[in-house]
C-alpha positions as a Markdown table, in Angstrom:
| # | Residue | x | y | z |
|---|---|---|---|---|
| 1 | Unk | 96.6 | 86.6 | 120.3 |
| 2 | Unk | 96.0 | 85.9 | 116.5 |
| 3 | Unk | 94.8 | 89.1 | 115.0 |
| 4 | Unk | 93.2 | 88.5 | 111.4 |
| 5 | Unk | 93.4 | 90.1 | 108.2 |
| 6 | Unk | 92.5 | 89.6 | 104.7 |
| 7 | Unk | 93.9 | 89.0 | 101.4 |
| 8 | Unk | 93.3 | 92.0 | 98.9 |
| 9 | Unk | 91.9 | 89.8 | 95.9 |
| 10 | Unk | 93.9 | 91.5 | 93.7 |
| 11 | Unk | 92.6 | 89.2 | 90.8 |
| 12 | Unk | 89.0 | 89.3 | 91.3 |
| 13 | Unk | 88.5 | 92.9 | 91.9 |
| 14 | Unk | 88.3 | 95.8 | 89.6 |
| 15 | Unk | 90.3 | 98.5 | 88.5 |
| 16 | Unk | 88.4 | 100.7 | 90.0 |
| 17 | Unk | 89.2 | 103.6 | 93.0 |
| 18 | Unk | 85.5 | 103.3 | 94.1 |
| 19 | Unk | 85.3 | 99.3 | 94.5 |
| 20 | Unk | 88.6 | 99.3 | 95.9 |
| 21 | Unk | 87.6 | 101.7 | 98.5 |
| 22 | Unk | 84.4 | 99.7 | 98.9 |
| 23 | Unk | 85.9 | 96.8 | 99.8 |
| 24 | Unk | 88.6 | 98.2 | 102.3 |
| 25 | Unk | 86.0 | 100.0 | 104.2 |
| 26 | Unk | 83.6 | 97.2 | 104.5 |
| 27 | Unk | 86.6 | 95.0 | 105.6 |
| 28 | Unk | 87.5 | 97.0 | 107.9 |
| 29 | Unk | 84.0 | 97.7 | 109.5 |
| 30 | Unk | 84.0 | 93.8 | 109.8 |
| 31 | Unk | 86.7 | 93.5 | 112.1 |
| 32 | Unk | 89.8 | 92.8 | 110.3 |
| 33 | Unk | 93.5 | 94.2 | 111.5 |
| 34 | Unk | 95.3 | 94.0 | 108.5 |
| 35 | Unk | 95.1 | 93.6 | 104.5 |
| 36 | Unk | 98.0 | 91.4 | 103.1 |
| 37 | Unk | 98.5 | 92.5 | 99.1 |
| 38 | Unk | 100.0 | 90.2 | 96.3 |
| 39 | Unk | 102.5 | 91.5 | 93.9 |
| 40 | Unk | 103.4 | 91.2 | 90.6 |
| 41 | Unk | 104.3 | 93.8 | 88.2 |
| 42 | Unk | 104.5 | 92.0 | 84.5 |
| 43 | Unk | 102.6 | 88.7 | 83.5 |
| 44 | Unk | 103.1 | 86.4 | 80.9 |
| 45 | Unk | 101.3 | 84.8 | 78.0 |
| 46 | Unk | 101.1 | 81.6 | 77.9 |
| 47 | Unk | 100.6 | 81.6 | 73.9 |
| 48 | Unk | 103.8 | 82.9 | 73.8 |
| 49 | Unk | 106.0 | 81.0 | 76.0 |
| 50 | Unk | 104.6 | 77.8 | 76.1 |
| 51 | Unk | 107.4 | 76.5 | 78.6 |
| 52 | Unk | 105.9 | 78.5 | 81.2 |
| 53 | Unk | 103.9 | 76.2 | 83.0 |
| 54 | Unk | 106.3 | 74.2 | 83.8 |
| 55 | Unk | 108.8 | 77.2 | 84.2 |
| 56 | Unk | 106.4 | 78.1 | 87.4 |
| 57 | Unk | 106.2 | 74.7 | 88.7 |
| 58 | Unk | 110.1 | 73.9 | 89.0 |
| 59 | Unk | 110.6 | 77.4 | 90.3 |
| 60 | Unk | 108.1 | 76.6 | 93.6 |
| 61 | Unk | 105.2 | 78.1 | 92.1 |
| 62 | Unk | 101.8 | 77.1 | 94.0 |
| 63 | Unk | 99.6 | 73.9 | 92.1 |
| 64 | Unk | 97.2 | 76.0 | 91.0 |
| 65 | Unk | 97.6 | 77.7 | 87.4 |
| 66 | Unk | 100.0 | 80.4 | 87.8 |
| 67 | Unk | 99.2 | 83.7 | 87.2 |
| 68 | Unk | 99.7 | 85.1 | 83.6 |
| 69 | Unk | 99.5 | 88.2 | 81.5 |
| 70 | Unk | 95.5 | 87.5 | 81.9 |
| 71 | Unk | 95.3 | 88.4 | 86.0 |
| 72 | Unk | 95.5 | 92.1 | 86.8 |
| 73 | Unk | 97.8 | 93.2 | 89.4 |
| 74 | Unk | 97.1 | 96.4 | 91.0 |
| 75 | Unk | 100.8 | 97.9 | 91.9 |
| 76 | Unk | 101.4 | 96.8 | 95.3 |
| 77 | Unk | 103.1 | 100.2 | 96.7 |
| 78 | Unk | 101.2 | 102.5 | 94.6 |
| 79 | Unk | 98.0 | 100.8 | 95.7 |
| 80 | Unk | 99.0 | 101.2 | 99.6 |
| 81 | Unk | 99.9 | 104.9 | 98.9 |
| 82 | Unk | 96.2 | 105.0 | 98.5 |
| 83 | Unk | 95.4 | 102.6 | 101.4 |
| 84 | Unk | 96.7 | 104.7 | 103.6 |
| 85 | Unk | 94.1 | 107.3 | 103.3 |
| 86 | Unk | 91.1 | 105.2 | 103.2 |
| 87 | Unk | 91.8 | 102.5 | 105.6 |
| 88 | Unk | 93.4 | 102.4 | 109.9 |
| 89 | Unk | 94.2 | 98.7 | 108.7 |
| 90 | Unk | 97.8 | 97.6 | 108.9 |
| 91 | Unk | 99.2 | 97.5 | 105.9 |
| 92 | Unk | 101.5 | 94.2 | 104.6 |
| 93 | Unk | 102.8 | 92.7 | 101.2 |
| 94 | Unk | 103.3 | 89.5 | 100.6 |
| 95 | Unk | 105.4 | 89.3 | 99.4 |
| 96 | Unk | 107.1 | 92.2 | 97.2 |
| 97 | Unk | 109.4 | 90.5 | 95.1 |
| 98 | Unk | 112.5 | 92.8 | 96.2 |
| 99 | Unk | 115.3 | 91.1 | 94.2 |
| 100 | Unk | 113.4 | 92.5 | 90.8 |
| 101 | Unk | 113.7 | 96.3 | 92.3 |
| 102 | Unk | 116.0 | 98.7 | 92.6 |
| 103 | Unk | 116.8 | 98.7 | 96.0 |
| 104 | Unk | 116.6 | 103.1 | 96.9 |
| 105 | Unk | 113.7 | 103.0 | 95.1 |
| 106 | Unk | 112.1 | 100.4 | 97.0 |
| 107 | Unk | 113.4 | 101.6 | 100.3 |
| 108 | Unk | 111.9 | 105.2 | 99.2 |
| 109 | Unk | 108.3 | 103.7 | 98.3 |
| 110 | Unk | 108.2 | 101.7 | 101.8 |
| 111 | Unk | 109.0 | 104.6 | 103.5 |
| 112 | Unk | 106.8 | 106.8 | 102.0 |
| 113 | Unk | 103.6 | 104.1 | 102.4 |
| 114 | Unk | 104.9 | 104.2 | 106.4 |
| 115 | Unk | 104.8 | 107.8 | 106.8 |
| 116 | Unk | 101.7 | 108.2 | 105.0 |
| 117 | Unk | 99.9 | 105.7 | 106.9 |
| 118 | Unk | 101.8 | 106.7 | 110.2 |
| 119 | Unk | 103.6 | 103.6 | 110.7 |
| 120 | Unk | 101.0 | 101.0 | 109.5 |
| 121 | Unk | 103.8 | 98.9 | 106.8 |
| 122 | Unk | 105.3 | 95.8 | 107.1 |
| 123 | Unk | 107.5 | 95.4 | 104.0 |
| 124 | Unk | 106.9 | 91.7 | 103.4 |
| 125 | Unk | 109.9 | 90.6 | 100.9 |
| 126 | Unk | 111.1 | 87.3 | 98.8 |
| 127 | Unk | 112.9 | 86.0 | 96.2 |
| 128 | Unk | 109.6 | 85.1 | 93.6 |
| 129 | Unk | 109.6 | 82.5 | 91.2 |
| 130 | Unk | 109.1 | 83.9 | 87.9 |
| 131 | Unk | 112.1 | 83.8 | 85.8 |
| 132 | Unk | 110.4 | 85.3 | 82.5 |
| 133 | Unk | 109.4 | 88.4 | 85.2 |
| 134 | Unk | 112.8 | 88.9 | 86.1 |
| 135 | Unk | 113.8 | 89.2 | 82.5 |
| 136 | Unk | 111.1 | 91.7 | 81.7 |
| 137 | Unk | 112.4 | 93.5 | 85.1 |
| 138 | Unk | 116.1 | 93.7 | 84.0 |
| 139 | Unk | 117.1 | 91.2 | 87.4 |
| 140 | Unk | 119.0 | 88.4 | 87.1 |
| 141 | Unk | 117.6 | 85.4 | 88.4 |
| 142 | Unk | 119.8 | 82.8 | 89.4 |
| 143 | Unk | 121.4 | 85.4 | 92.5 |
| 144 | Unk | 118.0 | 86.5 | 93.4 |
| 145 | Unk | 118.7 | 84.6 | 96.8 |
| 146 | Unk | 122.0 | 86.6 | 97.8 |
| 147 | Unk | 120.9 | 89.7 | 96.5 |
| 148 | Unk | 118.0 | 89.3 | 98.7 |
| 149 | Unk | 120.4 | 88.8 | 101.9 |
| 150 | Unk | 122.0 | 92.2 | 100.7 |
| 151 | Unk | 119.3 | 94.4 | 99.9 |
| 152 | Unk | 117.6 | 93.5 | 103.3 |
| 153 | Unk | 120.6 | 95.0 | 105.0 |
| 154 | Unk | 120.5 | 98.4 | 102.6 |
| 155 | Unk | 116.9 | 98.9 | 103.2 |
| 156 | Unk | 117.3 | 99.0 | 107.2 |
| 157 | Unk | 120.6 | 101.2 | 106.2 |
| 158 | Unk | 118.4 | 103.7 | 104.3 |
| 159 | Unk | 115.4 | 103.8 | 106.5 |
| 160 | Unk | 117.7 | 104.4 | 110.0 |
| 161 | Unk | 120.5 | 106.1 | 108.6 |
| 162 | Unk | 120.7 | 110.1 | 107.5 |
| 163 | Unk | 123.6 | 108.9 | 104.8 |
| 164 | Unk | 124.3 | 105.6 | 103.5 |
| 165 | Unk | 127.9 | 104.7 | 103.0 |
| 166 | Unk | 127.8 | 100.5 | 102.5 |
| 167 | Unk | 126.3 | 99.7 | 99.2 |
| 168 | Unk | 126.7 | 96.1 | 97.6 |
| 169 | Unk | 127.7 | 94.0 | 94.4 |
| 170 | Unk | 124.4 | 95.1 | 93.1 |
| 171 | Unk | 123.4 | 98.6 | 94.2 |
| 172 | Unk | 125.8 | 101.7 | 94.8 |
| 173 | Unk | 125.1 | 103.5 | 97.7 |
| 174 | Unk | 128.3 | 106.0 | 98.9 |
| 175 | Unk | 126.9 | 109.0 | 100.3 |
| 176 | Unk | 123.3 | 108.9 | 99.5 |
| 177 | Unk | 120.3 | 108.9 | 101.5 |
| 178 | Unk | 116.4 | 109.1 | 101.5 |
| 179 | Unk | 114.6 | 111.8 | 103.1 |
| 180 | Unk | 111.4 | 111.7 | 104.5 |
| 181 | Unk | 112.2 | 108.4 | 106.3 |
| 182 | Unk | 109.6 | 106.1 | 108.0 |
| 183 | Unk | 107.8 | 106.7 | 111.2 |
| 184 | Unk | 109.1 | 103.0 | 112.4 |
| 185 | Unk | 112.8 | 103.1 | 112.5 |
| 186 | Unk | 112.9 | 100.4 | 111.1 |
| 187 | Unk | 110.0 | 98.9 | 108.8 |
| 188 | Unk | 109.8 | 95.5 | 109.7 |
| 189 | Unk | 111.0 | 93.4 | 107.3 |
| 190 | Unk | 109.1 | 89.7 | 107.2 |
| 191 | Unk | 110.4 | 87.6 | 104.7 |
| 192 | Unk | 108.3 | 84.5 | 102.3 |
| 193 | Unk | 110.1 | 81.3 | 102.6 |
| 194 | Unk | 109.2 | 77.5 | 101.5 |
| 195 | Unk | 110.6 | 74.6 | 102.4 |
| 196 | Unk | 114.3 | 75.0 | 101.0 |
| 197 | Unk | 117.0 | 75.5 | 104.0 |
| 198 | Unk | 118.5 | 78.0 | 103.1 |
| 199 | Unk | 115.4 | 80.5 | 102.4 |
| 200 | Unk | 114.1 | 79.6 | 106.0 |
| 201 | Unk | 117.5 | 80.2 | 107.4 |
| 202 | Unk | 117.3 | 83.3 | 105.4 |
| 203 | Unk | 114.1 | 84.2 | 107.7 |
| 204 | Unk | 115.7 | 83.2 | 111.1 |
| 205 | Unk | 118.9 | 85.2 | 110.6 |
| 206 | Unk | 117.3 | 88.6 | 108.9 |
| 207 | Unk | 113.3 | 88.5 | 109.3 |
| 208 | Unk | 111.3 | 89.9 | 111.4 |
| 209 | Unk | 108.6 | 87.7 | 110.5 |
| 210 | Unk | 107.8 | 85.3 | 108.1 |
| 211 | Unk | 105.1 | 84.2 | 105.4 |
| 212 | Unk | 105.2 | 80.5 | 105.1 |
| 213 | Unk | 104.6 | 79.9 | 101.4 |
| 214 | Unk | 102.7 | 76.4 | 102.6 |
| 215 | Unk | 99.1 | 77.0 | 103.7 |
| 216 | Unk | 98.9 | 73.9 | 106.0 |
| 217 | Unk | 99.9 | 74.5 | 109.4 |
| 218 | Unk | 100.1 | 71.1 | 110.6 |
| 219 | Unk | 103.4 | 70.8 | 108.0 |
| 220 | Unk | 105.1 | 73.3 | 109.1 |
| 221 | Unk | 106.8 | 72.7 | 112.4 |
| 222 | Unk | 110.0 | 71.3 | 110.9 |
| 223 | Unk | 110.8 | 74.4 | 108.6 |
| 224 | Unk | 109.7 | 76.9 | 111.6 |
| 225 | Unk | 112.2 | 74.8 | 113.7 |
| 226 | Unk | 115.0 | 75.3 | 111.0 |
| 227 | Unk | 114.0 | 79.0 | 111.2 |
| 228 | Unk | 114.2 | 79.1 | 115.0 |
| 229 | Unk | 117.7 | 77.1 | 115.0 |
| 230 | Unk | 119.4 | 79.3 | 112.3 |
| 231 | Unk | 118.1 | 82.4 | 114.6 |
| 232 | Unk | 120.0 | 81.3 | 117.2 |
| 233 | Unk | 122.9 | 80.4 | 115.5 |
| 234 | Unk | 122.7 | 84.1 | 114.5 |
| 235 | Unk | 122.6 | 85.6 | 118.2 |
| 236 | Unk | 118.7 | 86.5 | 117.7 |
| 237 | Unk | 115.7 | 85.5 | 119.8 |
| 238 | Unk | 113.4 | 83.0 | 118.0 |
| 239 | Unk | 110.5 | 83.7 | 120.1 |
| 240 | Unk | 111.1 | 87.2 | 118.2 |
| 241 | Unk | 110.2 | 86.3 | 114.6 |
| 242 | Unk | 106.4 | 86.1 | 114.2 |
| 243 | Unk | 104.4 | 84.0 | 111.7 |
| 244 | Unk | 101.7 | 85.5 | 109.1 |
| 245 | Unk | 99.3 | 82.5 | 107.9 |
| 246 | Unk | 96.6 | 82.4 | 105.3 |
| 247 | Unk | 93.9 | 80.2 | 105.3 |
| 248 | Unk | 91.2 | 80.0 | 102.5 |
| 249 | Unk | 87.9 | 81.6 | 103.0 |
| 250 | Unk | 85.7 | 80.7 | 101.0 |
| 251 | Unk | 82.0 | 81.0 | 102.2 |
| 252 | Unk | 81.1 | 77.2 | 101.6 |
| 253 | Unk | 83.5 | 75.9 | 104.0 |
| 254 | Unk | 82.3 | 74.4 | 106.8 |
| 255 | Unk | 82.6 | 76.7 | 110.1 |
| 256 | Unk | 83.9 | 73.8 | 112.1 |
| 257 | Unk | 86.9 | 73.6 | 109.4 |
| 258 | Unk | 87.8 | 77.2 | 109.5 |
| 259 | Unk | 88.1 | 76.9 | 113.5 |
| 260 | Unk | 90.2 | 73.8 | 113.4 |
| 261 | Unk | 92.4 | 75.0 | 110.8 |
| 262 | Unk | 92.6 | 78.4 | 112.7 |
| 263 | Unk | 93.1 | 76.3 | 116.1 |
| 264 | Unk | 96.3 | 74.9 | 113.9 |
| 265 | Unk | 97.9 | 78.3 | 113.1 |
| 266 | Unk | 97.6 | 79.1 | 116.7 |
| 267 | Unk | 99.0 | 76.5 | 118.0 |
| 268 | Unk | 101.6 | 76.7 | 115.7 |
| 269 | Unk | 102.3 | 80.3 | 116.8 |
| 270 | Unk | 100.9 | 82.4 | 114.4 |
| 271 | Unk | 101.0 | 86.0 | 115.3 |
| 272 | Unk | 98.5 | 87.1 | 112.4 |
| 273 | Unk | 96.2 | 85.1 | 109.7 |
| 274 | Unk | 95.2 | 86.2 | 106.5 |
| 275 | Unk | 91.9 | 85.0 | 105.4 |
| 276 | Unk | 92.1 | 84.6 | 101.2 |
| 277 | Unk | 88.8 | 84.6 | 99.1 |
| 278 | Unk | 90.9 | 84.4 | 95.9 |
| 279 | Unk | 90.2 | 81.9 | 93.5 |
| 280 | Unk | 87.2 | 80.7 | 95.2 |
| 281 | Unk | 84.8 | 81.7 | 92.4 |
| 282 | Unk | 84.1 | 85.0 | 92.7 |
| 283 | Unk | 84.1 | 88.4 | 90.9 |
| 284 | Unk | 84.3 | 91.6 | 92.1 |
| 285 | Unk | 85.1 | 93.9 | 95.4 |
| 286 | Unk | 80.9 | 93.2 | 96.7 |
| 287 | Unk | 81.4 | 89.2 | 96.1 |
| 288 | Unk | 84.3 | 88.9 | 98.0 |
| 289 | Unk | 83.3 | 91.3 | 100.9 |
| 290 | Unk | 79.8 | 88.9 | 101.1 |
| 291 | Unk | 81.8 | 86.0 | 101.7 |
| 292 | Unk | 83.8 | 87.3 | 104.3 |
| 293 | Unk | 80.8 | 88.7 | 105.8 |
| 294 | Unk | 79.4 | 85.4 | 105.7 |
| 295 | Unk | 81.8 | 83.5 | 106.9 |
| 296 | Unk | 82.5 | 85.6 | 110.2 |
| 297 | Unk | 78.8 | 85.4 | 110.6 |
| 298 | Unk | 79.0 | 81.4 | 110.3 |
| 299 | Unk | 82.2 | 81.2 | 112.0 |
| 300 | Unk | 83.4 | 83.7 | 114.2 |
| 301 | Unk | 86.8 | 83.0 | 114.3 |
């Protein structure tokens, strides 16, 4: 079974408690299992660094314009501290760009967003793209990847474990721990990977999951097969790691297309489907819950 979510169109609505709760409810009344939230915490101007365009697109940014100091970002963990009240959804980033963090405190938000939602997190992670962030962060860039590998391990550490005695190159951690912990012992951890070997191998050794930065399922097979292999190769069950798609929702599509490319994500072995109604043209938390509405009316996928 596919369950679907949505993306939280963290560009398009308003910073606003009231039209956030708005849209979460009305999502939820329509059916949905789970809302899948962006991250960024710093953007930047384009005016100022004009390299950044092509910065985003050699770092495996998407083809669409990147997003600058100009898109608001609500802050992913603070934002689900308040999900949690106002919403039974599940709960999922994707993906929070953990190499940028300090690893305790991130493994401290999680686990707070868990317990307050009563197990409702999965802690979606990856390396990100954006160098200039990285540098406004403090994070160095070029190790992202195997700081990544390490801070996955830490994060199960401090989530299971009443004292912490491994840290790594990175982050110190003899005799410390966090306290409450999370209701799932531990969060599951999925993990965003492209099309480079060695971040889908990432996902096959140490994810639980994983968000396929592609959003065609019909090109995906090879990479999930690299993903399955390196599983193996790591003593794990392949058939364990699920898939999260996304699919764009926007209410012109035709209703035949939405099944088909659902059909796809299915066959593929998608566990869960985001549908995204960012960047199709709309404004604000109303707009985006009337396309949705829409679209499950025309299509009931």
């Amino acid at each position: 079974m596919t369950r679907l979510g949505v993306v939280f169109p963290q560009v398009e609505i308003e910073a606003d408690p009231g039209a956030i709760r708005h849209y979460v409810e009305a999502v939820e009344e329509l059916g949905f299992d789970h809302l899948l939230v962006y991250d960024h915490v710093t953007g930047v101007d384009p005016a100022v660094h004009e390299e950044f365009a092509a910065l985003a697109r050699g770092a495996g940014a998407t083809s669409r314009k990147p997003y600058d100091v100009h898109d608001s970002f609500h802050e992913v963990m603070v934002l689900m501290g308040f999900l949690a009240a106002v919403t039974r959804m599940k709960l999922v980033t994707g993906v929070l760009v953990l190499p940028q963090r300090q690893t305790a405190l991130a493994a401290k938000q999680a686990a707070e967003v868990d317990l307050l939602s009563g197990g409702r997190l999965r802690l979606g992670v990856g390396v990100g793209w954006n160098e200039l962030e990285f540098r406004s962060m403090g994070r160095a860039f070029a190790t992202r990847g195997k700081r990544l590998d390490d801070q996955i391990e830490l994060l199960r550490r401090y989530w299971t474990e009443p004292t912490v005695r491994k840290g790594t190159a990175d982050d110190w951690a003899e005799g410390v721990g966090i306290l409450p912990r999370p209701v799932q012992q531990p969060i599951p951890v999925w993990i965003g990977a492209g099309p480079t070997r060695r971040a889908l191998e990432r996902v096959g050794r140490l994810g639980d999951g994983w968000l396929p930065v592609g959003d065609d399922p019909r090109q995906l097979g090879e990479q999930l097969e690299t993903i399955r292999h390196a599983a193996r190769a790591a003593g794990r069950n392949p058939d364990a790691i699920r898939i999260q798609g996304r699919m764009e929702a926007a209410a012109s599509r035709h209703p035949q297309r939405v099944r088909e490319e659902l059909g796809a994500w299915r066959a593929l072995g998608a566990t869960h489907v985001a549908l995204n109604t960012m960047r199709c043209g709309l404004q604000g938390a109303e707009a985006h819950v009337d396309a949705l509405r829409r679209l499950r009316e025309a299509a009931p996928v």
